[in-house]
C-alpha positions in Angstrom: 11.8 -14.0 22.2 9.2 -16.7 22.6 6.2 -15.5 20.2 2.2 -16.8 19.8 -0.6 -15.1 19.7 -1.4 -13.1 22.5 -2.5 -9.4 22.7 -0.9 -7.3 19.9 -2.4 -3.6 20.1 -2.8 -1.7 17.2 -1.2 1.6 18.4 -2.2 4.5 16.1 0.5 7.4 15.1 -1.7 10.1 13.7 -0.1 11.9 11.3 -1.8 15.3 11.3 0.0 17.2 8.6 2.7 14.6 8.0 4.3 15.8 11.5 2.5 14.2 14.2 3.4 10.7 13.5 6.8 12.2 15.3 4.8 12.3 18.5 3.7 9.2 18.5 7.4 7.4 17.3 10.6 8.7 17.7 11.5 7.4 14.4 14.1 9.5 12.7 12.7 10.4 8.9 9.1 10.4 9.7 9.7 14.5 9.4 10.1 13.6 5.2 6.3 13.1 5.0 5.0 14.9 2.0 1.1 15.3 0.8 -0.1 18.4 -0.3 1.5 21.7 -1.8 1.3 24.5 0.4 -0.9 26.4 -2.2 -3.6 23.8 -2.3 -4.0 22.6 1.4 -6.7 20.2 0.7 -4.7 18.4 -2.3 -7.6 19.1 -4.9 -5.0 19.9 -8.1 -5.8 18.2 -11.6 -3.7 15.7 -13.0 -2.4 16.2 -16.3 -1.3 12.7 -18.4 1.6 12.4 -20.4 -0.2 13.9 -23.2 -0.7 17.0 -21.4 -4.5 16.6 -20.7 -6.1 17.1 -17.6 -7.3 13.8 -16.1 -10.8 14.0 -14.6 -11.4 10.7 -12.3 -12.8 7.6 -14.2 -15.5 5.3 -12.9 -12.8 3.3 -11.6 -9.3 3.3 -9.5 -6.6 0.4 -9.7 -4.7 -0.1 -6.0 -1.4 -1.7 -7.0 1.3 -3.2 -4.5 5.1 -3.4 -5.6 7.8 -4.8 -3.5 11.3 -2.6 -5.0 13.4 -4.9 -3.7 16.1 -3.3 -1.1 15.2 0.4 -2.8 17.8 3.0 -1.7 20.6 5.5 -2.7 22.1 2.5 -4.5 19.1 1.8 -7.1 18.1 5.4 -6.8 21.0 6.6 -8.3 20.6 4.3 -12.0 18.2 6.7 -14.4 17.3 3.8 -16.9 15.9 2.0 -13.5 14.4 4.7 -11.9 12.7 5.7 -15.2 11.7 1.9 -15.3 9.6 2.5 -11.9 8.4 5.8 -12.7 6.4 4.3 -15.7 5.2 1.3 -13.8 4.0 3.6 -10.7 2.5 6.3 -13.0 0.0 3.4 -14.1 -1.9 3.1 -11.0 -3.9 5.2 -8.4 -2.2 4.1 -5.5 0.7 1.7 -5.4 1.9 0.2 -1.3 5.3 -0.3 -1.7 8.0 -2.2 0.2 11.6 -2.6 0.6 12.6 0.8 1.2 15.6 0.4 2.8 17.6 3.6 3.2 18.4 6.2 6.0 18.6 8.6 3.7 15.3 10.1 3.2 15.3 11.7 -0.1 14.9 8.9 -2.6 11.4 8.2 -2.3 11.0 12.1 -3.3 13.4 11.3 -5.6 11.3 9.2 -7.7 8.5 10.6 -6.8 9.3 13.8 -8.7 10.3 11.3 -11.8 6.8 10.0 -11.5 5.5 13.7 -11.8 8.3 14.9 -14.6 5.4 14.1 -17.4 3.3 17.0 -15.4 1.2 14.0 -12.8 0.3 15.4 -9.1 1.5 12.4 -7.6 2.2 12.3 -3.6 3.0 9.7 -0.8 3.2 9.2 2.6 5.5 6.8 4.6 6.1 4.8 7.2 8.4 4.1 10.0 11.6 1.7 9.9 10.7 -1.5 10.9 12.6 -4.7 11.7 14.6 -6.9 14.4 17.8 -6.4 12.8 19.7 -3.6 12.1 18.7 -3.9 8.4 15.1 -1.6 8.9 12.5 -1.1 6.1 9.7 1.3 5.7 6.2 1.4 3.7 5.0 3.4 1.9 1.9 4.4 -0.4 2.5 6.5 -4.0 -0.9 7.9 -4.8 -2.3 9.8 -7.2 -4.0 12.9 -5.9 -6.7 13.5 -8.9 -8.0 10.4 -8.1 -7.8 10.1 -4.5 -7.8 11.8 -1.1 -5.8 10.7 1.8 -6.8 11.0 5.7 -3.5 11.5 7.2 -5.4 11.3 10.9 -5.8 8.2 9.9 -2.6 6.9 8.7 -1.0 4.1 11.7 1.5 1.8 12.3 0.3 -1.3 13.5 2.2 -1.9 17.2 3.0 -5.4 17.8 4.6 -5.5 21.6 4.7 -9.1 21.3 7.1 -9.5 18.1 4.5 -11.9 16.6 5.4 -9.7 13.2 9.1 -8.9 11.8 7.3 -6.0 10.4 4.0 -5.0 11.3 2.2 -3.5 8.4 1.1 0.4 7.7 -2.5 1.6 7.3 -3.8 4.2 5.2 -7.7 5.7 4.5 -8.2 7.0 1.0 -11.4 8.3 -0.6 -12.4 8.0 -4.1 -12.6 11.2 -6.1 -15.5 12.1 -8.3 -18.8 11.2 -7.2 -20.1 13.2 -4.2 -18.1 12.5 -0.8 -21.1 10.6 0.7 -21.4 8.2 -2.2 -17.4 7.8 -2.7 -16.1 4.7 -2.3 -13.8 4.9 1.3 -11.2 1.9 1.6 -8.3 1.0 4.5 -4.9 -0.4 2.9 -2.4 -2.5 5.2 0.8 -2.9 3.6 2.9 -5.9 4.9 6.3 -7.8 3.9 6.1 -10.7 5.5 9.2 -12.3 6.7 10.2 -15.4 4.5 11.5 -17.3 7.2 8.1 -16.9 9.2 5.6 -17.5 6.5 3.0 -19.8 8.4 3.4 -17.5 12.2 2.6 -14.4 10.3 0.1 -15.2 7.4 -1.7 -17.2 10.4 -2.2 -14.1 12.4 -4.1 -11.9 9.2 -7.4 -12.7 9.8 -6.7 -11.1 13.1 -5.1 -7.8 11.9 -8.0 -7.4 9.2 -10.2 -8.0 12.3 -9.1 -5.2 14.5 -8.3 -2.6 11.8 -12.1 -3.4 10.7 -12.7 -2.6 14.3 -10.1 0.2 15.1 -13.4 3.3 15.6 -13.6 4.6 12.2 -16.5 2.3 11.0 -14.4 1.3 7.7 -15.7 -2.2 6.2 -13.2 -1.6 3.4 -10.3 -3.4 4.5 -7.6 -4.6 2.0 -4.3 -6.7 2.5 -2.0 -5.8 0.0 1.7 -6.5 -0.2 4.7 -9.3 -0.3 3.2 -12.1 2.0 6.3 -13.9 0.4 3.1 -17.0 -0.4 1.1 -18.1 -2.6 -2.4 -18.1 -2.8 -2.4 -21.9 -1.7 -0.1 -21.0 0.9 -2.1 -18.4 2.3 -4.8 -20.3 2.4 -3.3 -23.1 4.4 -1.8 -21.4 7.0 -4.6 -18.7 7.6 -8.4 -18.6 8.0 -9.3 -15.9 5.9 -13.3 -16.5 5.1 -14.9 -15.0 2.3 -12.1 -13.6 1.1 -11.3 -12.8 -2.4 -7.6 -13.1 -3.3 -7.1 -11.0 -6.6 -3.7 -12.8 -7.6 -4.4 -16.3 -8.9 -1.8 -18.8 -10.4 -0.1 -16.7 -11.6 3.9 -16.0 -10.7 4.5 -12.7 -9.3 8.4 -12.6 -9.4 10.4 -11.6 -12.3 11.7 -14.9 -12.7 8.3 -16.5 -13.0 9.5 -18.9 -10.6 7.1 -18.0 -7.3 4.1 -16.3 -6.0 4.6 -13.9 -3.3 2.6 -10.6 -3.6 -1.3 -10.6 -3.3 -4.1 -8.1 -2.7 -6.5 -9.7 -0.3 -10.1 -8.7 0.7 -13.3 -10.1 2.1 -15.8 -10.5 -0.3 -19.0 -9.4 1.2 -17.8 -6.0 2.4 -15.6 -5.1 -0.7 -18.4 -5.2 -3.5 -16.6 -2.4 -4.9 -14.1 -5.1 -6.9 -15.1 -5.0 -10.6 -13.5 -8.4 -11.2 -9.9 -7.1 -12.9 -7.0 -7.8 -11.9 -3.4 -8.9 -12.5 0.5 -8.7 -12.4 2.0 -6.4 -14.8 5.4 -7.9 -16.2 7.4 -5.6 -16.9 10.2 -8.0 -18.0 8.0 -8.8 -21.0 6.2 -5.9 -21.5 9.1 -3.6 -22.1 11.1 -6.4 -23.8 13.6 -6.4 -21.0 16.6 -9.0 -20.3 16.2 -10.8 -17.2 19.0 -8.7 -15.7 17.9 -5.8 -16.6 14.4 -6.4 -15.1 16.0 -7.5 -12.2 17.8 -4.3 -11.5 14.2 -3.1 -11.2 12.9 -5.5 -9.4 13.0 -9.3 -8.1 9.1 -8.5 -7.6 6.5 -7.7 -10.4 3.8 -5.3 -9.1 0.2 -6.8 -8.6 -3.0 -4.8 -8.9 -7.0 -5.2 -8.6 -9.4 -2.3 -10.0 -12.0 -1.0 -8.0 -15.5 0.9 -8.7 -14.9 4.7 -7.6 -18.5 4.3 -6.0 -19.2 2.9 -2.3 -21.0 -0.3 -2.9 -19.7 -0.5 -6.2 -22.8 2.1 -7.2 -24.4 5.7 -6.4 -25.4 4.6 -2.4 -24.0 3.6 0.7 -21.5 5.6 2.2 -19.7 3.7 5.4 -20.5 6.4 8.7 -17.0 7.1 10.7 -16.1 8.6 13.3 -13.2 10.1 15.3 -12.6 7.2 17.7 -9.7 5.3 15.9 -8.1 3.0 18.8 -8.4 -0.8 18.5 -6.2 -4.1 19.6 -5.7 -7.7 18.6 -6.5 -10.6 20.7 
């Protein structure tokens, strides 16, 4: 299919509930979507840490991306590994994750639950299957729901009729717990896996997807790219024009093997004050004293983060306005 750059329309699935995505794609699993217990319909329960405290927000959140590398019933069924993720994941507010690749809906619950078996109120949402090839993968976001809120309204798909991406990347609005709603700091998250066989076509095209989900109604200036763009820094740079933008991951290798970088959280500098500076890639290989095959049953990927101020502005303040109007497209 010939491919450029001509009008790619970001189509929005609502998800009101976690079950009107379903009207918007007939995507079989989509009816998996968990969020909030039906006892507390606004998903306001305390989190408890491993130590059995309850865990009041803190002044700041981390947003983490971690590709689990072809994630299904296979890798779902080995405890030590699924144990391995559960402690990585439990380590950040929200972590975008790729690679899920299975029709069988249950094993992101699956470790979900492991991630809550210390007493954490952990939730997620997902995505459709994506992909040209019978080989589909979905998104997702593992968030931690003492520290954060989640618009499911406002939960999409990005719809690329024009095939310009192998898999077009899943939004998400959060909100900040703790400081008043007006003053909390209100953030977008596009997850992408960017195909490595199309690195310059796609990253090229980013500037214009941070563009129109900027632009998509809501008012949200917080926009961050977060996921495998399967480049580097230098990479991403050369291939797209991405202007005052901050990219949190820095020479620094983001695979297990310390061979490449590929993941990156990606955000333009004058809207995103919120960034306290910090950020990294957590090696698990090493921090855990893992063999490099062991680590690799966990993950060819090491999960990248950046830590943001709870506050909008990055202080008690501005609060971005929204509205109900959420319909955008690329051009």
């Amino acid at each position: 299919m010939q491919r450029g750059f001509p009008l790619l329309l970001l189509a929005l699935g609502f998800m009101g509930g976690g079950w009107l995505f379903i009207q918007q794609y007939d995507i079989e699993g989509l009816d998996r979507v968990r969020v909030v217990a039906k006892n507390d319909p606004v998903g306001r329960l305390p989190d408890v840490t491993e130590s059995g405290a309850v865990a009041a927000p803190g002044e700041t959140i981390k947003v983490a991306s971690f590709n689990l590398c072809v994630y299904g019933v296979t890798k779902a069924s080995k405890p030590e590994v699924m144990e391995m993720l559960a402690r990585i994941i439990r380590q950040y507010d929200v972590t975008a994750i790729q690679e899920i690749r299975s029709q069988d809906q249950t094993v992101l619950p699956k470790l979900v639950q492991l991630v809550n078996s210390t007493g954490r109120q952990f939730d997620y949402v997902i995505g459709p299957a994506l992909g040209r090839t019978n080989s589909k993968e979905q998104y997702a976001y593992i968030f931690d729901r003492a520290t954060l809120e989640i618009d499911l309204r406002e939960c999409y798909t990005v719809k690329d009729p024009n095939d310009v991406l192998h898999r077009e990347p899943f939004v998400a609005w959060f909100r900040a717990r703790g400081p008043a709603p007006e003053e909390a700091f209100t953030f977008s998250l596009a997850n992408f896996h960017i195909d490595p066989d199309e690195v310059p076509q796609e990253v090229k095209i980013l500037p214009i997807v941070l563009n129109a989900i900027r632009n998509d109604g809501r008012n949200e200036d917080d926009v961050i790219l977060l996921g495998d763009f399967n480049a580097d820094e230098l990479q991403l740079a050369q291939y797209a024009s991405l202007p005052n933008v901050t990219m949190a991951i820095t020479g620094e290798p983001t695979n297990t093997k310390h061979t490449k970088g590929y993941d990156n959280i990606i955000f333009q500098q004058y809207a995103t004050t919120e960034y306290v500076g910090r950020s990294g890639v957590f090696d698990f290989l090493r921090q855990f004293n893992m063999t490099v095959d062991n680590a690799m049953e966990v993950s060819d990927h090491m999960p990248v983060w950046a830590e943001f101020s709870v506050y909008e502005g990055g202080a008690n303040g501005r609060f971005a306005v929204r509205n109900a109007t959420t319909n955008a497209s690329l051009r």
